[in-house]
C-alpha positions as CSV (number, residue, x, y, z in Angstrom):
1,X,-21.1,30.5,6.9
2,X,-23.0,29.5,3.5
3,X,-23.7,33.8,2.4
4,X,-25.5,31.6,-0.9
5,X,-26.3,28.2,-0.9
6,X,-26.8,26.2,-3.8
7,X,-30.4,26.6,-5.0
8,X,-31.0,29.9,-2.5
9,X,-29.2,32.8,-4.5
10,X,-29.8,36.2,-3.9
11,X,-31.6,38.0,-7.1
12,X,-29.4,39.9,-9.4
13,X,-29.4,43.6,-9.2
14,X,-31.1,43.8,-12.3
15,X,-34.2,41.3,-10.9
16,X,-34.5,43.1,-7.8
17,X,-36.3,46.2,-9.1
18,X,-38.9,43.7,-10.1
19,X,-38.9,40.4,-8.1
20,X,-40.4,41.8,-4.9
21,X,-40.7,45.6,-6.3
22,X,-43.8,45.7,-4.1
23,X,-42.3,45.6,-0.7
24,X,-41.5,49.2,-0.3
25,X,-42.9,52.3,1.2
26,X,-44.2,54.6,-1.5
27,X,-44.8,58.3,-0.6
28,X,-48.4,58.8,-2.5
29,X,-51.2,56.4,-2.7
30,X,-52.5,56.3,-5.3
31,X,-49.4,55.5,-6.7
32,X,-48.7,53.3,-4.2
33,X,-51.3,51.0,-5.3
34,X,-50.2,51.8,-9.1
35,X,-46.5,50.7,-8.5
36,X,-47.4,47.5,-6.3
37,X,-49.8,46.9,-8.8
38,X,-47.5,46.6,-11.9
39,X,-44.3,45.0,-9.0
40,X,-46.4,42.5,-7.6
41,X,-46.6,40.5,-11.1
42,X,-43.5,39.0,-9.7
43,X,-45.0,38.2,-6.3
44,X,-48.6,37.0,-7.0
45,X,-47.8,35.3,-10.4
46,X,-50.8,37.1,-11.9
47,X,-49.6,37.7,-15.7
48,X,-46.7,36.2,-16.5
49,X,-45.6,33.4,-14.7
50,X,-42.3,34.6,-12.7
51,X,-39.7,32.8,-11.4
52,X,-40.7,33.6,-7.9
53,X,-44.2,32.1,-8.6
54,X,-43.1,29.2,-10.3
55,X,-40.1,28.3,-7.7
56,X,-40.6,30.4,-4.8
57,X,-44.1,31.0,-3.3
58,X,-44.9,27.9,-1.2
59,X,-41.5,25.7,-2.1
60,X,-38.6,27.6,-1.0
61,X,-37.1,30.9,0.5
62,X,-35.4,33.7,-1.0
63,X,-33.2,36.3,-0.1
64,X,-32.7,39.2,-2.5
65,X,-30.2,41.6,-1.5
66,X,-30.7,45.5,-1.8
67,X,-27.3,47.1,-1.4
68,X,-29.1,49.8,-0.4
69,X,-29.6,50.6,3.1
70,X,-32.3,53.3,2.6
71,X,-34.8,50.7,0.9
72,X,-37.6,50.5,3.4
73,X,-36.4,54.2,5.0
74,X,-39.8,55.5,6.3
75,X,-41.4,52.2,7.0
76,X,-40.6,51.9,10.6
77,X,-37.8,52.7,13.0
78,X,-36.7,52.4,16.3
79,X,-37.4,56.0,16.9
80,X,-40.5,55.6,15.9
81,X,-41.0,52.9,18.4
82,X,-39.6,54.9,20.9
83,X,-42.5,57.6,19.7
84,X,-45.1,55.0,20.4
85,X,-43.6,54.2,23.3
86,X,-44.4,57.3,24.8
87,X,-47.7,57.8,23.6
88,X,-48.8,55.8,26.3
89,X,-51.1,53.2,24.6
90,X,-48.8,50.5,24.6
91,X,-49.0,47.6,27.0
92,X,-46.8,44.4,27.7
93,X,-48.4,41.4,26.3
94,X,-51.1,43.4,24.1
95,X,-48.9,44.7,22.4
96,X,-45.2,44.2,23.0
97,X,-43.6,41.3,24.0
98,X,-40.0,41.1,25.6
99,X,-38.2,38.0,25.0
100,X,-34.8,36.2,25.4
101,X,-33.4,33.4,23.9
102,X,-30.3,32.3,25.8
103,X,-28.8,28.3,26.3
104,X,-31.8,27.0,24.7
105,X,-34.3,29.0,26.7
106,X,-36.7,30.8,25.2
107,X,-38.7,33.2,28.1
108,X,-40.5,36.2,27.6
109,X,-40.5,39.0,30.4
110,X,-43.9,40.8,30.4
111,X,-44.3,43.1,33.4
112,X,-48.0,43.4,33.7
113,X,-49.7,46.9,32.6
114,X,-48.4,49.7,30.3
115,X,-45.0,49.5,28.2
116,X,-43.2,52.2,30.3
117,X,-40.2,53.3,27.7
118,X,-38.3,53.7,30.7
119,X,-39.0,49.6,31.6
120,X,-38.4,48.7,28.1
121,X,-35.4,50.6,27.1
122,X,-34.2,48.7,29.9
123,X,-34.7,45.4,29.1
124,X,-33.7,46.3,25.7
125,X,-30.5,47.3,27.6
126,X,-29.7,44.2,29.0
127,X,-29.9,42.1,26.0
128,X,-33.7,41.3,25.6
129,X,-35.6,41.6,22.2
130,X,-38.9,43.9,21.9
131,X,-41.4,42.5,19.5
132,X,-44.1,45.3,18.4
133,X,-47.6,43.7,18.0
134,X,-49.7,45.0,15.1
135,X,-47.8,48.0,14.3
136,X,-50.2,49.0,11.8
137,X,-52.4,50.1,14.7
138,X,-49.6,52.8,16.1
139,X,-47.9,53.6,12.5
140,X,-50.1,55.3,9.6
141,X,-47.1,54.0,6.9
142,X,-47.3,50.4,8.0
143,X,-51.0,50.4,7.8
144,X,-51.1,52.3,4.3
145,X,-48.1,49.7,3.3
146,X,-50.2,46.7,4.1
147,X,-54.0,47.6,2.6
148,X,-52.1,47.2,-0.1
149,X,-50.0,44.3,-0.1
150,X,-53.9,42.6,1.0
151,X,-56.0,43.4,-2.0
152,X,-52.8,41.7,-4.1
153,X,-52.5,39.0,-2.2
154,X,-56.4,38.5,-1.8
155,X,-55.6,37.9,1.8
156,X,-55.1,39.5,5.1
157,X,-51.7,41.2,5.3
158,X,-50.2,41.3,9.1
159,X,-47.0,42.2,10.3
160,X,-45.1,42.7,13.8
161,X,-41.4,44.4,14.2
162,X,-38.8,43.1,16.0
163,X,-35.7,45.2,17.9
164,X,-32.7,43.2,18.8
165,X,-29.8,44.4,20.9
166,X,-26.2,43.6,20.0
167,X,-25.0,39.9,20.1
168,X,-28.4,38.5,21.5
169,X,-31.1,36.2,20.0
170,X,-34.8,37.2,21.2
171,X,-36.9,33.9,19.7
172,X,-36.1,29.8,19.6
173,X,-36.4,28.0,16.1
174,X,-40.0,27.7,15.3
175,X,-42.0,27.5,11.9
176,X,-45.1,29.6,10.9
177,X,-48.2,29.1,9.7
178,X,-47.8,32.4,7.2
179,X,-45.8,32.9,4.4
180,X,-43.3,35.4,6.1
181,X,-41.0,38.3,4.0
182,X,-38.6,39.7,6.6
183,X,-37.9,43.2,5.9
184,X,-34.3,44.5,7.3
185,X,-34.9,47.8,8.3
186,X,-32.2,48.8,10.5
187,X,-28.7,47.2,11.2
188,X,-28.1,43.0,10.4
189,X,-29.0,39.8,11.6
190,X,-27.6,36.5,10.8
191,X,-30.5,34.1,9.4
192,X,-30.6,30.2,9.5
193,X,-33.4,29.0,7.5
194,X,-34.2,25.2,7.5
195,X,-36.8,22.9,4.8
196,X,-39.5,21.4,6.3
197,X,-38.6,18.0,8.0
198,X,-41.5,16.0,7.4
199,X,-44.4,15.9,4.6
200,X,-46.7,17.0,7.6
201,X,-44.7,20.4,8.5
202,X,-45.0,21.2,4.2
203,X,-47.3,24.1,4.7
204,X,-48.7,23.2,7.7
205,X,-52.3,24.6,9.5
206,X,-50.8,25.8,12.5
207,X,-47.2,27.1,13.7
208,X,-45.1,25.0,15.9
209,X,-44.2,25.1,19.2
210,X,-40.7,26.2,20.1
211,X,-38.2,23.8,18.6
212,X,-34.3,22.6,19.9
213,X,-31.2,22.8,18.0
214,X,-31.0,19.2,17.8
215,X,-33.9,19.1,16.3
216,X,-32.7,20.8,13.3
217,X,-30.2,19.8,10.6
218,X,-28.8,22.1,8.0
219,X,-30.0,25.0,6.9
220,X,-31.0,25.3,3.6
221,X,-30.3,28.9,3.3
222,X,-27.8,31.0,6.0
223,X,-27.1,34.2,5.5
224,X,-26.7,38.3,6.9
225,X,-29.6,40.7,6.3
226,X,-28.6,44.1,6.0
227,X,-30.8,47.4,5.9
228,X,-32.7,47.1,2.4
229,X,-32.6,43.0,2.5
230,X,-35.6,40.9,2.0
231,X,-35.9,37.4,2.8
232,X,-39.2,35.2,2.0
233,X,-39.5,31.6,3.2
234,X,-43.1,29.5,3.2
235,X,-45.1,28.4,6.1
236,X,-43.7,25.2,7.8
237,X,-39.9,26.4,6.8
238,X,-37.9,26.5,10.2
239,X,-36.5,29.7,11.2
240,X,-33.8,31.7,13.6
241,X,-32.4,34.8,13.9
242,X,-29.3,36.1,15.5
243,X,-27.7,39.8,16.1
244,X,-23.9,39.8,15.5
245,X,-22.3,41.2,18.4
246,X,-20.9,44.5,16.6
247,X,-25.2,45.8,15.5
248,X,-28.4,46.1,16.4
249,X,-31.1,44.5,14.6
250,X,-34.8,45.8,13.2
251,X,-37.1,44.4,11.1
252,X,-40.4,43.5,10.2
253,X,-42.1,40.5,9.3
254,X,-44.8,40.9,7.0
255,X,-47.1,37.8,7.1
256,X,-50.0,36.8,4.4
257,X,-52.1,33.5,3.4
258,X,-52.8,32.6,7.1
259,X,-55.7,29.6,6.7
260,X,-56.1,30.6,3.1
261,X,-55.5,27.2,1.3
262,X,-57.8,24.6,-0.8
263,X,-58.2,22.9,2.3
264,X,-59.6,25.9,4.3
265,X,-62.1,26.5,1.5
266,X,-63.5,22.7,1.5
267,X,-64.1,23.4,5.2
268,X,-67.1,26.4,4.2
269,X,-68.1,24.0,1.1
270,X,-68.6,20.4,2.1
271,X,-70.8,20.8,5.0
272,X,-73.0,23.3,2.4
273,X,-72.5,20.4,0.2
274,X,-73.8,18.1,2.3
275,X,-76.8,19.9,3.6
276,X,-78.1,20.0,0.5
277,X,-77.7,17.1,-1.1
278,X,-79.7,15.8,2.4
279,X,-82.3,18.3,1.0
280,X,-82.7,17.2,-2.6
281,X,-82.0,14.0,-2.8
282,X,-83.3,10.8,-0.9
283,X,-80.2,8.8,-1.3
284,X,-78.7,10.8,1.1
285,X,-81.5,9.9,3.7
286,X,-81.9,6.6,3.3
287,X,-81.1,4.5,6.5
288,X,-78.4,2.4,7.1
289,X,-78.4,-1.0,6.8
290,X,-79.7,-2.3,10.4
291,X,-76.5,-4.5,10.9
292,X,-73.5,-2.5,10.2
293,X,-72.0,-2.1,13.2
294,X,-71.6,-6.0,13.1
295,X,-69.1,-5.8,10.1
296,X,-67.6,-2.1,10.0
297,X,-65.8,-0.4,12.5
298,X,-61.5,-0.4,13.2
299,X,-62.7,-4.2,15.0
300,X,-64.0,-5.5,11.4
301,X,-61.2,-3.6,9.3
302,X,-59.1,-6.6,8.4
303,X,-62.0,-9.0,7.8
304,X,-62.9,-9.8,4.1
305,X,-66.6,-9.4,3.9
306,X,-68.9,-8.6,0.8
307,X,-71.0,-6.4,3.0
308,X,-67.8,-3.9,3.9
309,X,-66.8,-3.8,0.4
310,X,-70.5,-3.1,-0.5
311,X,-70.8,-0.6,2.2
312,X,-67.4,0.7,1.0
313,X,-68.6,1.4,-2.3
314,X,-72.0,3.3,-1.2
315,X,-69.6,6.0,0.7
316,X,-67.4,6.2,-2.2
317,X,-70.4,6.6,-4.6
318,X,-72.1,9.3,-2.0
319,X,-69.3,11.3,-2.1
320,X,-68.6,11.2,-5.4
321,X,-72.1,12.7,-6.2
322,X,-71.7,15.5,-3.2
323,X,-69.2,17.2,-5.9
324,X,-72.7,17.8,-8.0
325,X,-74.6,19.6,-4.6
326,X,-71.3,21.9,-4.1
327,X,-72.6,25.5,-3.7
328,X,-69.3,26.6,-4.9
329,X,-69.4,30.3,-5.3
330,X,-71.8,30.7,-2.1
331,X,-68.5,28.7,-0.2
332,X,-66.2,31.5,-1.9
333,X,-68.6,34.4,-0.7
334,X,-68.6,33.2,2.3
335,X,-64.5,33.2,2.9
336,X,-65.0,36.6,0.9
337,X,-66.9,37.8,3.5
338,X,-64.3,36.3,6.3
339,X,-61.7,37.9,4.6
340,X,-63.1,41.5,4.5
341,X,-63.7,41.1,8.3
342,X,-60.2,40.5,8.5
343,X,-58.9,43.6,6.0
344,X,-57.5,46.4,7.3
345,X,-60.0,49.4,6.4
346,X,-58.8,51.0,3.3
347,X,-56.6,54.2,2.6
348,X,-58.1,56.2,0.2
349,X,-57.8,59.0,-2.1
350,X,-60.4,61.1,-3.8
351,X,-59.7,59.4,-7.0
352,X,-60.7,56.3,-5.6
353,X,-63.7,54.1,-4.3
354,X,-63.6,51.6,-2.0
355,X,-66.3,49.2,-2.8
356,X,-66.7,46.2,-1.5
357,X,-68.0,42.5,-2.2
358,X,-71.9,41.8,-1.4
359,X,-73.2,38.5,-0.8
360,X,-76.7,37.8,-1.1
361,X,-78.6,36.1,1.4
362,X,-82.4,34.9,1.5
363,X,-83.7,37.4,3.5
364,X,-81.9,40.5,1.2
365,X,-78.7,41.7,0.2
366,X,-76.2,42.3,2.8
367,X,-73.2,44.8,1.1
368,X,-70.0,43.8,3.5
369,X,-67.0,46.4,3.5
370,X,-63.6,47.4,5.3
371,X,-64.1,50.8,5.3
372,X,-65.3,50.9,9.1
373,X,-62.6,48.1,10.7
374,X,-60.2,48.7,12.8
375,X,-56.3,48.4,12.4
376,X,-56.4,45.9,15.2
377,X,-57.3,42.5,14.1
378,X,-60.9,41.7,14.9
379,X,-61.2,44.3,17.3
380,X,-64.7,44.9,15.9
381,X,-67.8,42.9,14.1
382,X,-67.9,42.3,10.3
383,X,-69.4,45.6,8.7
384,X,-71.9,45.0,6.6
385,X,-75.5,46.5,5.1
386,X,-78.6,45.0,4.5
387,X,-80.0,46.6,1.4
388,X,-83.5,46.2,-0.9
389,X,-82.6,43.7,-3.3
390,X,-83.6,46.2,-6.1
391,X,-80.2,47.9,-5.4
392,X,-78.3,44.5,-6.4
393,X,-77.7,45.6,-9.8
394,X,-76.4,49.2,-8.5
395,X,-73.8,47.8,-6.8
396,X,-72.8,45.2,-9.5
397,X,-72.9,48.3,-11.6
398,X,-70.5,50.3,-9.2
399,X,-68.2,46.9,-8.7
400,X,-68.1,46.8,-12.5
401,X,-67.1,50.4,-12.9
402,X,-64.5,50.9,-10.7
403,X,-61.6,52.7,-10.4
404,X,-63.8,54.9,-12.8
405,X,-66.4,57.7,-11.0
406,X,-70.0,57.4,-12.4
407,X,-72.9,59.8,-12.8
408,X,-75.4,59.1,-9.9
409,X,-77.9,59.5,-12.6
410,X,-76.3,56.5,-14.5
411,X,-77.5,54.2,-11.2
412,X,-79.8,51.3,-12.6
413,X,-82.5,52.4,-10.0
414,X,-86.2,52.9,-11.3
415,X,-86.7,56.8,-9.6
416,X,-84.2,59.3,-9.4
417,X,-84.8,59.4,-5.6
418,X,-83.8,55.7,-5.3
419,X,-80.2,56.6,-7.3
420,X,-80.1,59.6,-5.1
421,X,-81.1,57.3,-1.4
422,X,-78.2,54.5,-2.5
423,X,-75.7,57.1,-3.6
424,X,-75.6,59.2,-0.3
425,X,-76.1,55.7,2.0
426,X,-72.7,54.3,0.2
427,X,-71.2,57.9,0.7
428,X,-71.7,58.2,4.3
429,X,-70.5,54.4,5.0
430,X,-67.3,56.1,2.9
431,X,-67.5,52.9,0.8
432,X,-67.6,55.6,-2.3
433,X,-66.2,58.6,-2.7
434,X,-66.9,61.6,-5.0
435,X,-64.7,63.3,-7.7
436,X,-64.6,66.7,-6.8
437,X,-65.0,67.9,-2.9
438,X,-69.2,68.2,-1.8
439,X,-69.5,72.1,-1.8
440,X,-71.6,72.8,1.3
441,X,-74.7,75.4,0.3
């Protein structure tokens, strides 16, 4: 077994207490958010360019080892899945998933109904792996650990954990459509990680379906996690992890940039594109010529004709101009607004404020926010507020301000009572917060 291939090195002691500072619990938030702020330079890229950034983030994995088994110590733990457990709001399937992976078989074992810890202390018992759904909906750490991570990344943070008996394997080999960081939390597991095999699986859309071993060549990167080991590989790089017969195994894998690419963006922007260059300019709305169908089409493709090469040349030169009808920051609002409907709400301080992004549509100003969502994914609507548009330049004033606390009286409204009317709205939708407690008279 390859511990470090050539090209996949773990980071030197020295580089570990910045490359990837960020993924680790820290006890306050405020300076949570201060300390992954000034870490995550190494993951994001943002200021100096990083060799992470550079080499890493998209291309190839990385394993950066901790030698120290306390690292992530008040993440998560198997006790405190055994807590959750026995709350009683657990159920197979919406929640946990048990699963085996044994001769090539991948099966998963979901009883129907609640997660009994009974039921799925034994299955754990008799060698089957317990993958926790969403733990940031059960554990108050993991969700405070990943409201973070997401305003770095500028993209929804998920995660799920994974329990592993002994000398057993719970999943089949299988990429992702999320860049992944698996966090050791508890005991090892032995990790085969393998490069894309086509151009088409190089960050790919969508995760695969579960793959065979002989559908894999070498691994470009095989090695032991330990407790306080990290390991990031892309989307689209092929994955599989064992338990060595003398440990248990838990960790978490903390997922980001999930439909977050160029691509994804072009999907909101062209069609706006489109629609209004049809609006503003007749060459868009012109006919087409009456016999078309008689030389395009895949019949006519390998005939030389003037009129396809003309015809050709009319698409290229429509497209071309669509670039000048591109409502480019209306396309980024709107994945702005996609992605605070996908953020996990917030964890806030009293030294903070959580405003949010508003997009302005015709009939007003709608103000969207996280404050309100749920820790499970899309378990509820967008938030948002429809405001008078003569409060736009309040909130651009509040966007502009923050992390700094304002006077209400400093509000660009016309009357004292409209400062006053925006102020409490904002404070009771706990998108802002005040500096000192409200005293009650």
């Amino acid at each position: 077994m390859a511990e470090q291939p050539s090209g996949c090195q773990s980071t030197s002691r020295a580089a570990d207490s910045a490359v990837l500072g960020s993924f680790r619990p820290r006890g306050e938030i405020g300076r949570a958010r201060a300390k992954v702020g000034t870490d995550y330079e190494a993951v994001s890229g943002s200021g100096k360019k990083t060799m992470f950034a550079a080499r890493r983030w998209e291309r190839a994995p990385l394993l950066v080892r901790r030698g120290e088994p306390g690292y992530y110590a008040g993440l998560f733990s198997s006790a405190e899945l055994d807590g959750i457990l026995r709350s009683g709001e657990v159920r197979f399937g919406a929640h946990l998933d048990v699963t085996s992976y044994a001769e090539g078989v991948r099966e998963t074992h979901n009883p129907a109904g609640r997660a009994l810890p009974a039921v799925v202390w034994d299955f754990y018992q008799n060698g089957c792996s317990l993958r926790l759904l969403c733990p940031q909906a059960f554990s108050a750490t993991v969700w405070q650990f990943l409201s973070i991570l997401q305003e770095h990344f500028g993209s929804m943070a998920g995660a799920n954990t994974y329990l592993t008996p002994p000398g057993s394997q719970g999943f089949a080999p299988h990429y992702d459509d999320i860049e992944a960081f698996v966090l050791q939390l508890e005991g090892k597991k032995h990790w085969r990680v393998y490069g894309p095999r086509t151009e088409a699986e190089v960050l790919p859309q969508f995760s695969s379906a579960n793959l065979t071993q002989a559908e894999l060549g070498e691994p470009v990167l095989e090695a032991v996690l330990e407790a306080g080991d990290l390991l990031y590989f892309p989307r689209g790089f092929i994955h599989q992890g064992v338990c060595l017969p003398d440990a248990h195994s838990l960790h978490i894998t903390v997922s980001s940039y999930q439909r977050n690419s160029w691509g994804d963006l072009l999907e909101k922007l062209l069609p706006a594109a489109l629609q209004m260059a049809l609006e503003e300019d007749v060459e868009y709305r012109q006919g087409l010529p009456m016999d078309y169908l008689g030389y395009m089409g895949v019949t006519h493709s390998d005939v030389a004709d003037a009129r396809r090469t003309a015809f050709v040349e009319k698409v290229q030169s429509l497209i071309k101009k669509l670039i000048d009808y591109a409502p480019i920051d209306a396309a980024v609002d709107q994945r702005a607004k996609s992605f605070l409907h996908d953020c996990l709400p917030p964890v806030l301080t009293q030294s903070e404020k959580a405003l949010n992004g508003g997009t302005r549509d015709e009939a007003g100003v709608m103000l969207y926010y996280t404050t309100e969502n749920s820790r499970v994914y899309h378990k509820e609507e967008p938030k948002s507020l429809e405001i008078d548009p003569e409060y736009t330049d309040s909130i651009e004033f509040l966007l502009s301000s923050y992390p700094n606390h304002v006077s209400v009286d400093t509000l660009p409204c016309e009357a004292l009572e409209d400062k006053i009317s925006l102020a409490t709205l904002l404070f009771e939708k706990g998108i802002l917060t005040t500096k000192k407690p409200l005293v009650q008279v």
